[in-house]
ROPAZA-800501 format. One record per residue: x, y, z of N, C-alpha, C, O in turn; residue number from 1. Coordinates in steps of 0.1 Angstrom, whole numbers. Example, Ala and Ser with C-alpha at 12.3 -4.5 7.8 and 13.67 -1.06 7.14 Angstrom:
REM residues 2
+-------+-------+-------+-------+-------+-------+-------+-------+-------+-------+-------+-------+-----+
:   n_X :   n_Y :   n_Z :  ca_X :  ca_Y :  ca_Z :   c_X :   c_Y :   c_Z :   o_X :   o_Y :   o_Z :   i :
+-------+-------+-------+-------+-------+-------+-------+-------+-------+-------+-------+-------+-----+
:   132 :   -57 :    78 :   123 :   -45 :    78 :   132 :   -33 :    78 :   142 :   -33 :    85 :   1 :
:   128 :   -22 :    71 :   137 :   -11 :    71 :   129 :     0 :    79 :   134 :    11 :    80 :   2 :
+-------+-------+-------+-------+-------+-------+-------+-------+-------+-------+-------+-------+-----+
REM end
This chain:
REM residues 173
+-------+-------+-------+-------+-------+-------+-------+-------+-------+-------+-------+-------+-----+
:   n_X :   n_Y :   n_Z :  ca_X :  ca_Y :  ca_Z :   c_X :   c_Y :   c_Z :   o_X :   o_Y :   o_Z :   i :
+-------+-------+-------+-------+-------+-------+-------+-------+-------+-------+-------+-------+-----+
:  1381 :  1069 :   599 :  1373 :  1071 :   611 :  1360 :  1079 :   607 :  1349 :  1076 :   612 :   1 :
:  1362 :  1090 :   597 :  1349 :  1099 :   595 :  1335 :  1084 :   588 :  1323 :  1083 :   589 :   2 :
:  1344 :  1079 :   583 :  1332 :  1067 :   573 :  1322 :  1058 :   584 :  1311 :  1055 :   584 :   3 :
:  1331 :  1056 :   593 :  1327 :  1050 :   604 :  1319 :  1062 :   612 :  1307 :  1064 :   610 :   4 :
:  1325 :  1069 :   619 :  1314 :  1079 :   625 :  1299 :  1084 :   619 :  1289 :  1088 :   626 :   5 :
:  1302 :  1084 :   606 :  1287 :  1091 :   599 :  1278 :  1078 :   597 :  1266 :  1079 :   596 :   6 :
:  1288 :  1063 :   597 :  1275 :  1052 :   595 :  1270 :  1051 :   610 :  1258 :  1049 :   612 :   7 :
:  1280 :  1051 :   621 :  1272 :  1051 :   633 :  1264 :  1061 :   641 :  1258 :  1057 :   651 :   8 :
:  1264 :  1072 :   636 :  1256 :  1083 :   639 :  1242 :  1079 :   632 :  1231 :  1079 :   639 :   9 :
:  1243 :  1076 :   619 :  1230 :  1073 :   611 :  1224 :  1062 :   616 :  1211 :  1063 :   615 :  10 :
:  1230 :  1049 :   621 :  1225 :  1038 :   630 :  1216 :  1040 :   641 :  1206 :  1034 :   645 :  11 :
:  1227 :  1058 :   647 :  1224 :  1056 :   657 :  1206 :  1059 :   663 :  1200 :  1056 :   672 :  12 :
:  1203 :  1068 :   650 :  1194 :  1080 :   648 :  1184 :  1064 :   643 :  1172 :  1065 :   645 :  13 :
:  1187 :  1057 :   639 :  1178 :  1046 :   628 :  1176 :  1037 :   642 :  1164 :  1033 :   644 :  14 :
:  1186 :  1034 :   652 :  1177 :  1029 :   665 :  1169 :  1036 :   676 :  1159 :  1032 :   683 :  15 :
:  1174 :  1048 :   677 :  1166 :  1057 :   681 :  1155 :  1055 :   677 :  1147 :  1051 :   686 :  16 :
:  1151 :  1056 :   665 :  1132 :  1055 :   660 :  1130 :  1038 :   664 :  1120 :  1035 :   670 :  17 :
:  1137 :  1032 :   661 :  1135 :  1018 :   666 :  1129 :  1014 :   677 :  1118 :  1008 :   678 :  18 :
:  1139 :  1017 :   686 :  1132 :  1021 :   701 :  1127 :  1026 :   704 :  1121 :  1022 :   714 :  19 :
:  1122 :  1041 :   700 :  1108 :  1045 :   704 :  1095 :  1043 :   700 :  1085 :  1047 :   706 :  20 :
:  1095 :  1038 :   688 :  1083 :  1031 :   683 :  1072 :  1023 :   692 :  1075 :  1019 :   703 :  21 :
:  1060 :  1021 :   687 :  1051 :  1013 :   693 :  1047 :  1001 :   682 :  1041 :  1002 :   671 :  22 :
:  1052 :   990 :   688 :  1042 :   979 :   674 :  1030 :   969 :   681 :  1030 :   964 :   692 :  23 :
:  1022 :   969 :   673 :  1011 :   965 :   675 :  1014 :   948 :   678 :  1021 :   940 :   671 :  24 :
:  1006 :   944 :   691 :  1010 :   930 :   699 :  1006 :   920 :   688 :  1015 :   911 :   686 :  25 :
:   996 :   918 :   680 :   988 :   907 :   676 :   996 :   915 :   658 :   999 :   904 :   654 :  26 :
:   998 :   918 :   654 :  1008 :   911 :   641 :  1018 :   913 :   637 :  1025 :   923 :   634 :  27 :
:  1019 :   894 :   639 :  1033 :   890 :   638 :  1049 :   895 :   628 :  1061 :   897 :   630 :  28 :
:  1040 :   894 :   617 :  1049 :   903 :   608 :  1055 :   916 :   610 :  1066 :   919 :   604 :  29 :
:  1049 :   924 :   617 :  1055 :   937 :   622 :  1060 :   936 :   634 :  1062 :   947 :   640 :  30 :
:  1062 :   926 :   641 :  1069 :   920 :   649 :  1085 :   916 :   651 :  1095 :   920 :   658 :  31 :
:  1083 :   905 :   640 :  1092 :   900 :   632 :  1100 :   911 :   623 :  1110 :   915 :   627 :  32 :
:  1096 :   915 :   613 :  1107 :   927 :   608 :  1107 :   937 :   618 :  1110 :   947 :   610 :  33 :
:  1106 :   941 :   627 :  1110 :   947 :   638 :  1122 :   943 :   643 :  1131 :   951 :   646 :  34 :
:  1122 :   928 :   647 :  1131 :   924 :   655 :  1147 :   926 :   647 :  1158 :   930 :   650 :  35 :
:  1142 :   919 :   634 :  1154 :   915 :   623 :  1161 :   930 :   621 :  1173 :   932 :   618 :  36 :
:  1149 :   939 :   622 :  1156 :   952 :   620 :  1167 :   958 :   628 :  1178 :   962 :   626 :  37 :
:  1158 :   958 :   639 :  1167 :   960 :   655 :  1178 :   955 :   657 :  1187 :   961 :   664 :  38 :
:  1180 :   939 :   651 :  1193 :   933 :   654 :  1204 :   939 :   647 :  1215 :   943 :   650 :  39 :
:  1194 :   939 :   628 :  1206 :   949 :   620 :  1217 :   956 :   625 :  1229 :   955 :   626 :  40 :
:  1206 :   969 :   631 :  1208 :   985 :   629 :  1217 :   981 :   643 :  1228 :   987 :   643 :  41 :
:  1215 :   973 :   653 :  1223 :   977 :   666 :  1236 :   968 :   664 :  1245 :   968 :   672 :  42 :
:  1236 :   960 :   653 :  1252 :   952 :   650 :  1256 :   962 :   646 :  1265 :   968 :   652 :  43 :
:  1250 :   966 :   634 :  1264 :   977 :   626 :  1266 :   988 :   636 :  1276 :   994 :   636 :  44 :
:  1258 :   990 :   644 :  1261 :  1007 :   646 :  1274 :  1000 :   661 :  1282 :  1008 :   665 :  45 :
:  1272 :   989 :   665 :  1279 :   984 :   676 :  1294 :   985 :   669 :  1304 :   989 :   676 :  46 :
:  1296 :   983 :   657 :  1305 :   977 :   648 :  1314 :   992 :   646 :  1324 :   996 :   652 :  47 :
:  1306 :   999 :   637 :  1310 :  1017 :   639 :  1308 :  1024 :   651 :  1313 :  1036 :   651 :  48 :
:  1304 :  1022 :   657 :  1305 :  1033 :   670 :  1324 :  1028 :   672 :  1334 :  1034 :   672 :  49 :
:  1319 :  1013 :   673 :  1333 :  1012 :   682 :  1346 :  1015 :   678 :  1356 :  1018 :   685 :  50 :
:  1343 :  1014 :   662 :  1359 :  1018 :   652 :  1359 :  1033 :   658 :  1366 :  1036 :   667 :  51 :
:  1348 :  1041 :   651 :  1350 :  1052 :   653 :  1355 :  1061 :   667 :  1360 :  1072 :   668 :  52 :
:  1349 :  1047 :   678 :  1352 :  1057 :   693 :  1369 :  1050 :   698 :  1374 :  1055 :   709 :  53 :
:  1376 :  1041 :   689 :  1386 :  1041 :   692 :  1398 :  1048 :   693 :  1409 :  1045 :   698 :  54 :
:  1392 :  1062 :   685 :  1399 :  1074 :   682 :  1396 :  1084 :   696 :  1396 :  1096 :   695 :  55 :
:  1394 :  1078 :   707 :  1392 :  1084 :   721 :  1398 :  1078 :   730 :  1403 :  1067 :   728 :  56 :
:  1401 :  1085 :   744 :  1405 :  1077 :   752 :  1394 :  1065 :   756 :  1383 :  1062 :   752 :  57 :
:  1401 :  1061 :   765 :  1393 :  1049 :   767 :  1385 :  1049 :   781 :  1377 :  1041 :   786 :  58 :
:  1393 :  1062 :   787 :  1384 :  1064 :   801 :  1370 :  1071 :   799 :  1361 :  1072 :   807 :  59 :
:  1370 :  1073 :   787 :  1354 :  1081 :   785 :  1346 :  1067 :   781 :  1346 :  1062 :   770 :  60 :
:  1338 :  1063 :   793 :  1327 :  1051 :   789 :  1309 :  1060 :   786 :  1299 :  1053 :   783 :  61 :
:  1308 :  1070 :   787 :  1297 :  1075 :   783 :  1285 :  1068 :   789 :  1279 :  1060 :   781 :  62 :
:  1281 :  1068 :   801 :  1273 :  1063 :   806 :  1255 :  1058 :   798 :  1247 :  1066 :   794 :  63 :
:  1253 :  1048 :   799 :  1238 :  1046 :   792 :  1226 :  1053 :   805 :  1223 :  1046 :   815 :  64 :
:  1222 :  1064 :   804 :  1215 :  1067 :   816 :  1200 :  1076 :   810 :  1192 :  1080 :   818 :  65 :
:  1198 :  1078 :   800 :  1186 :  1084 :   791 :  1176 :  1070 :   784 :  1176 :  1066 :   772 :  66 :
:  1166 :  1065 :   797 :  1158 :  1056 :   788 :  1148 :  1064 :   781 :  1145 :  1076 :   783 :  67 :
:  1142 :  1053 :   772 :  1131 :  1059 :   765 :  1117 :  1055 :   771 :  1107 :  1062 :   768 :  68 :
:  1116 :  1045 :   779 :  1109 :  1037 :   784 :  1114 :  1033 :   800 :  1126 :  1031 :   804 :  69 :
:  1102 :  1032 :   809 :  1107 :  1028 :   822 :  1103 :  1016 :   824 :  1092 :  1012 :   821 :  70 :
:  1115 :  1008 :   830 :  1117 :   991 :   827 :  1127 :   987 :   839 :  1138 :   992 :   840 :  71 :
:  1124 :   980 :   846 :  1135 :   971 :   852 :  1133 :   956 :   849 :  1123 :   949 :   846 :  72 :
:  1148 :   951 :   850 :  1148 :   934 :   847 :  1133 :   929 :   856 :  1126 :   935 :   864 :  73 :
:  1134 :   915 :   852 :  1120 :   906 :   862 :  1127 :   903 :   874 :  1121 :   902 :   884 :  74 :
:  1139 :   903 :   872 :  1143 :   894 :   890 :  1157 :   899 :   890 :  1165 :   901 :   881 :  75 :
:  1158 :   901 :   903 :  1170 :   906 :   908 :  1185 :   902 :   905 :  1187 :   890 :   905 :  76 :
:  1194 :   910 :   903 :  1207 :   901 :   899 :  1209 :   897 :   888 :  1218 :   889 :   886 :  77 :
:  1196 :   905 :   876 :  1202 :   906 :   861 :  1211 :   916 :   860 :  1210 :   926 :   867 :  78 :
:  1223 :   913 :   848 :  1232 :   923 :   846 :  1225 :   937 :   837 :  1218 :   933 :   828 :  79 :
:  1224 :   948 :   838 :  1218 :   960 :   831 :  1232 :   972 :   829 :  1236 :   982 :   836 :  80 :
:  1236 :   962 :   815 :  1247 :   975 :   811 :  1243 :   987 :   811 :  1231 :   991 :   809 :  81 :
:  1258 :   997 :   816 :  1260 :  1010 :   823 :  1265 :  1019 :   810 :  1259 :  1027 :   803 :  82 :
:  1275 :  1013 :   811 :  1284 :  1020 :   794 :  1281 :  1019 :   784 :  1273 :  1009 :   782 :  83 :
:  1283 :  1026 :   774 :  1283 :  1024 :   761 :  1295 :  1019 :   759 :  1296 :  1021 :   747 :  84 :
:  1307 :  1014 :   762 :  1316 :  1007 :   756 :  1314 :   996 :   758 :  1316 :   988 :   748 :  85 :
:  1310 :   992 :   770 :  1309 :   977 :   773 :  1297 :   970 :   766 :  1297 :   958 :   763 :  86 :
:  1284 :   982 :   764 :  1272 :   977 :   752 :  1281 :   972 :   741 :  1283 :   960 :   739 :  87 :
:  1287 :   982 :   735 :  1291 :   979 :   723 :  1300 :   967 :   721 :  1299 :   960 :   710 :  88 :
:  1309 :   964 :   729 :  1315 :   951 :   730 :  1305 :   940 :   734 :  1308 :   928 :   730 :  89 :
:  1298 :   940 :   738 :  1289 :   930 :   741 :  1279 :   924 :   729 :  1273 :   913 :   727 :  90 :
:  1281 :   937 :   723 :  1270 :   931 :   712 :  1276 :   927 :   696 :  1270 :   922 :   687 :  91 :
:  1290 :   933 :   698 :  1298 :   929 :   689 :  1305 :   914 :   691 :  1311 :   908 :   682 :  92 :
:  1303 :   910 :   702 :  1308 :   898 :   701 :  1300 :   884 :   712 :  1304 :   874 :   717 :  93 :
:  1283 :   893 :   710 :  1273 :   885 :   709 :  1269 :   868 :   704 :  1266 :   863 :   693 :  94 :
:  1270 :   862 :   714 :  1263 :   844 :   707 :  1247 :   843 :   707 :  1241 :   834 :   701 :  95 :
:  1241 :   852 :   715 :  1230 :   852 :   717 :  1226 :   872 :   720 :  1231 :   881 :   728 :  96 :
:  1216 :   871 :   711 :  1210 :   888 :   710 :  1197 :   884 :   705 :  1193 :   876 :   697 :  97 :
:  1191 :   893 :   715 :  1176 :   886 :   716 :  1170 :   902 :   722 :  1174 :   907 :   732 :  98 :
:  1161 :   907 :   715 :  1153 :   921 :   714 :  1139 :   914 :   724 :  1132 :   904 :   723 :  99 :
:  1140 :   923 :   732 :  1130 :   925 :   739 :  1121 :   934 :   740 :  1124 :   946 :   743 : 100 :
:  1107 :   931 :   737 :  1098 :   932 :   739 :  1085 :   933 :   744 :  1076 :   925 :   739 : 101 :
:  1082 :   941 :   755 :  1073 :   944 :   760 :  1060 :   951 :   762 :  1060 :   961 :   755 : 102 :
:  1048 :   948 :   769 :  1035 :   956 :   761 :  1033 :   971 :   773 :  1036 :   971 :   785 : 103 :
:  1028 :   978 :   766 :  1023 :   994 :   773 :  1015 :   989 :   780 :  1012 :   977 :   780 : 104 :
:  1009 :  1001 :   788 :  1002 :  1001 :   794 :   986 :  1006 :   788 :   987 :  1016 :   782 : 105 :
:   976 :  1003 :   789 :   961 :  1009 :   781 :   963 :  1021 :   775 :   961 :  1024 :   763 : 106 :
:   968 :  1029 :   785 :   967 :  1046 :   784 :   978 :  1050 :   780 :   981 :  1062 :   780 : 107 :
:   985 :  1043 :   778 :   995 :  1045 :   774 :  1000 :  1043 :   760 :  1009 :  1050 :   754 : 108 :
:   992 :  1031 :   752 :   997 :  1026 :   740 :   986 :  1037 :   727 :   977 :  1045 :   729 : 109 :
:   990 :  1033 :   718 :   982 :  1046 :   708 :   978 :  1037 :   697 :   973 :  1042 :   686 : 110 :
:   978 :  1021 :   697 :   973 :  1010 :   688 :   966 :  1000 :   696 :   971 :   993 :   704 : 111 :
:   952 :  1001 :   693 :   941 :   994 :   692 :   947 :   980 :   697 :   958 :   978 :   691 : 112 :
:   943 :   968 :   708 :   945 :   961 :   712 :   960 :   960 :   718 :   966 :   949 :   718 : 113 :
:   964 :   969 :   720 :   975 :   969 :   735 :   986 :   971 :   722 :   984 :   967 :   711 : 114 :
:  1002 :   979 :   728 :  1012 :   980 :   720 :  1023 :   972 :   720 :  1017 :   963 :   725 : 115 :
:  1033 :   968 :   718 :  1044 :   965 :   724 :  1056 :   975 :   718 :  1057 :   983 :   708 : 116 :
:  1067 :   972 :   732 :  1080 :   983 :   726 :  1090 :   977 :   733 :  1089 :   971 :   743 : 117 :
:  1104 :   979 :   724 :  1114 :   977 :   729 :  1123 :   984 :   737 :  1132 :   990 :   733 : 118 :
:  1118 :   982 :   753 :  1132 :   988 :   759 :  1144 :   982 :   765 :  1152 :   986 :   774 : 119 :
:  1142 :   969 :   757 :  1155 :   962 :   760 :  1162 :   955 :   750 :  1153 :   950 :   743 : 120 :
:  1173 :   953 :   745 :  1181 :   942 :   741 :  1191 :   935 :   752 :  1199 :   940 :   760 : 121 :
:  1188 :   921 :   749 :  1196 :   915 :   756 :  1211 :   908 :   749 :  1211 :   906 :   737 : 122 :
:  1219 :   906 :   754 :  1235 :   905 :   747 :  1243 :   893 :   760 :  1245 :   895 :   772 : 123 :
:  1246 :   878 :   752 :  1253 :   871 :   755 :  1266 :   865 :   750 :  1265 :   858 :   740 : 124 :
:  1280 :   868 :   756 :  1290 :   867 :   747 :  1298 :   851 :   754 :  1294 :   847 :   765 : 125 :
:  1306 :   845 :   748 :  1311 :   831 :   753 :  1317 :   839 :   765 :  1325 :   831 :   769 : 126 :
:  1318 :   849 :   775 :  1325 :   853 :   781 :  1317 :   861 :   796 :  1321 :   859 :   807 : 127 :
:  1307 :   867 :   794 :  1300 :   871 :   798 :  1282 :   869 :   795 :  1277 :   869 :   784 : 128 :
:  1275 :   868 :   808 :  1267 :   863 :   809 :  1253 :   870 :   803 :  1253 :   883 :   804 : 129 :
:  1243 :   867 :   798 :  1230 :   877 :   791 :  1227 :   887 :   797 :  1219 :   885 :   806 : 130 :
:  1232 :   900 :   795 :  1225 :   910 :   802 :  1219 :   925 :   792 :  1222 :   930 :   781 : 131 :
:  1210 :   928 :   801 :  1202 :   941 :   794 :  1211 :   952 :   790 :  1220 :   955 :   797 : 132 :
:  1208 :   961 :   778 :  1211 :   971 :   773 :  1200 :   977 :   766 :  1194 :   971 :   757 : 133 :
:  1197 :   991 :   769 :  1186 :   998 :   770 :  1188 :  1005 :   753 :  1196 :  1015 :   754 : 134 :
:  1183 :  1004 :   739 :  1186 :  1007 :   730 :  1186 :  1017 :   731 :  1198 :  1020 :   734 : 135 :
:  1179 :  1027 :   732 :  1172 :  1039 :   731 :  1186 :  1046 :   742 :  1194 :  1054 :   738 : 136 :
:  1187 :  1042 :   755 :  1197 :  1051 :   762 :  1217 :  1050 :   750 :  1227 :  1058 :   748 : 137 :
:  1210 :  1036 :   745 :  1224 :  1035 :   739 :  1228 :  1044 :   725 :  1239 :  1043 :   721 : 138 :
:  1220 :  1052 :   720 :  1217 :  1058 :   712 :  1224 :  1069 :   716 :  1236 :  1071 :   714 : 139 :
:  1214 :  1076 :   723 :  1216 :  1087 :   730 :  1232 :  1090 :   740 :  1236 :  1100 :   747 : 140 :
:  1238 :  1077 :   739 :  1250 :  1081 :   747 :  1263 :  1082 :   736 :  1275 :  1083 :   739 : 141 :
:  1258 :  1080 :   723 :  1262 :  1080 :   718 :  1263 :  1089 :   709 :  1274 :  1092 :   705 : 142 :
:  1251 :  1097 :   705 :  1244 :  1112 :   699 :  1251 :  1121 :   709 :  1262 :  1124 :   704 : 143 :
:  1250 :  1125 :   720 :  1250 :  1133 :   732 :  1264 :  1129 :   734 :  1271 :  1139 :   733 : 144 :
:  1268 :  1121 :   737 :  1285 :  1118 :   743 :  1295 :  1117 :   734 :  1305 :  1125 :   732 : 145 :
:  1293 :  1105 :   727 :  1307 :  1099 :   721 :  1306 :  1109 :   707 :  1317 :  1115 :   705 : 146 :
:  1299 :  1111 :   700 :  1297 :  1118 :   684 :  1300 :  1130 :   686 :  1304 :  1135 :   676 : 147 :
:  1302 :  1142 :   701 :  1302 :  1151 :   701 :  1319 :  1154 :   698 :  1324 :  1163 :   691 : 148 :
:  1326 :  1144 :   707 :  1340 :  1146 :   712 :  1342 :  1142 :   698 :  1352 :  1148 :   693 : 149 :
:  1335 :  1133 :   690 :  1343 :  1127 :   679 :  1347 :  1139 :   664 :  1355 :  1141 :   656 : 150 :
:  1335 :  1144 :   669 :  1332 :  1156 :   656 :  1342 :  1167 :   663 :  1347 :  1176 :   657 : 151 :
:  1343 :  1166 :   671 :  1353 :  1178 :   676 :  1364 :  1180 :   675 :  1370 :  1190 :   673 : 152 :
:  1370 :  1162 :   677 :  1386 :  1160 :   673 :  1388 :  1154 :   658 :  1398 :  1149 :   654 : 153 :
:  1376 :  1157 :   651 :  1382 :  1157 :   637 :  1382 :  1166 :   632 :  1386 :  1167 :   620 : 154 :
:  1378 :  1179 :   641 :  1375 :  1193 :   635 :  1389 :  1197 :   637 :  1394 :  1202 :   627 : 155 :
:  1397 :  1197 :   649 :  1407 :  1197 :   651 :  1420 :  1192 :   643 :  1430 :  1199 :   640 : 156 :
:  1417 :  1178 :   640 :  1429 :  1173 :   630 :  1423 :  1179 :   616 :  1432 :  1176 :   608 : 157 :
:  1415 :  1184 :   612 :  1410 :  1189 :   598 :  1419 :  1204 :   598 :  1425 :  1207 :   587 : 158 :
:  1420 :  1213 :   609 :  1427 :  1223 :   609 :  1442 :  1225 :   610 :  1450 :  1233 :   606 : 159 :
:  1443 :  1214 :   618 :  1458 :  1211 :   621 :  1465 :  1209 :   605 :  1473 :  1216 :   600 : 160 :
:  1458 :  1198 :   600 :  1461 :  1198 :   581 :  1459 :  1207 :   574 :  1469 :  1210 :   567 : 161 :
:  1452 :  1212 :   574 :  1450 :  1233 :   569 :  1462 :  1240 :   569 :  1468 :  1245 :   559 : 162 :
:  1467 :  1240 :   585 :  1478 :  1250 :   592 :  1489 :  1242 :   585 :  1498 :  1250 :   580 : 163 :
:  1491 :  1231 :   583 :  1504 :  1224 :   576 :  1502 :  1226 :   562 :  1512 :  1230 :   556 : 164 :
:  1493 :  1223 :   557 :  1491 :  1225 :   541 :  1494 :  1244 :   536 :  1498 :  1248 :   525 : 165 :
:  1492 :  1251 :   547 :  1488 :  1266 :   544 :  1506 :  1272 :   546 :  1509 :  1281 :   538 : 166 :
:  1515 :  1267 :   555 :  1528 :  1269 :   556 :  1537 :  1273 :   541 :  1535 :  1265 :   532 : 167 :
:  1544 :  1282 :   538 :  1548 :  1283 :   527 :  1559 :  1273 :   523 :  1563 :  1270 :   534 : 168 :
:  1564 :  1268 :   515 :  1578 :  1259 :   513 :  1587 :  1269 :   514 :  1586 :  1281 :   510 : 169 :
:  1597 :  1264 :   519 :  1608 :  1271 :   518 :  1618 :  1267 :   506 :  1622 :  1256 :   505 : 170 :
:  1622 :  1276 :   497 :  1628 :  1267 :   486 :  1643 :  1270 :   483 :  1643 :  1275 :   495 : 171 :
:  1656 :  1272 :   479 :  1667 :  1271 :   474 :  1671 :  1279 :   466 :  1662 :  1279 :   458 : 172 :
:  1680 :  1289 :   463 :  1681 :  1300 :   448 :  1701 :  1294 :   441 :  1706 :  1299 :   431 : 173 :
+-------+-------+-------+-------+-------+-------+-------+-------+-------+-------+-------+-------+-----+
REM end
């Protein structure tokens, strides 16, 4: 579990900058390895988060509610995952994942000829239909929520093995 927790913590921190970035609209290439990158970083860390958060109950869904970016879908009655469990199952068993990209506003962007940024990934499974997942909140529910409980209950089983290891043997004369 700890191998898993420290790759998805680092994922998580590596989408974090992902999503908050600004890339410039007009080239393509920094576009493009943007996108490739984004899909990387949010498979694996989908992949370890979820090993690692298996080691929790399952009533803790850690809500996705910290955007980095203010966004709603185009039209009413798109799905906009809530949890971070249900992100992470969604994107782990993805047929279609498709990063979204959208442009700032003038006063807003800090690159010459308008910005674009990602506050969305979209996630389609044979099972469930394409819906938004906000990277940046998914990050964060994950930094802030699930990593805290996780480092906590391994601090705990780390001590518990201490207190067993530290017991004297009892031996025979």
């Amino acid at each position: 579990m700890r191998h898993s927790l420290n790759r998805a913590a680092d994922e998580a921190v590596q989408l974090w900058v992902l999503a908050s970035a600004q890339y410039p609209k007009h080239h393509g290439l920094v576009v493009e390895v943007a996108t490739t990158s984004i899909i990387e970083v949010v498979s694996s860390f989908a992949l370890n988060a979820r090993r690692a958060l298996e080691a929790l109950p399952t009533s803790g869904k850690f809500p996705l509610v910290q955007p980095r970016w203010k966004w709603v879908p185009r039209s009413d009655g798109e799905v906009v995952v809530s949890n971070l469990r249900d992100a992470l199952n969604r994107i782990i068993h993805a047929q279609k994942l498709v990063v979204g990209f959208e442009q700032l506003l003038p006063q807003v962007s800090v690159i010459d000829g308008r910005a674009l940024v990602v506050p969305y990934i979209q996630a389609a499974t044979d099972r469930k239909k394409l819906a938004f997942i906000d990277p940046f909140a998914l990050s964060d529910a994950f930094l802030y929520g699930g990593y805290p409980k996780l480092v906590a209950l391994i601090s705990v089983q780390s001590c518990e093995v201490q207190l067993m290891e530290s017991k004297p043997s009892v031996t025979t004369v």
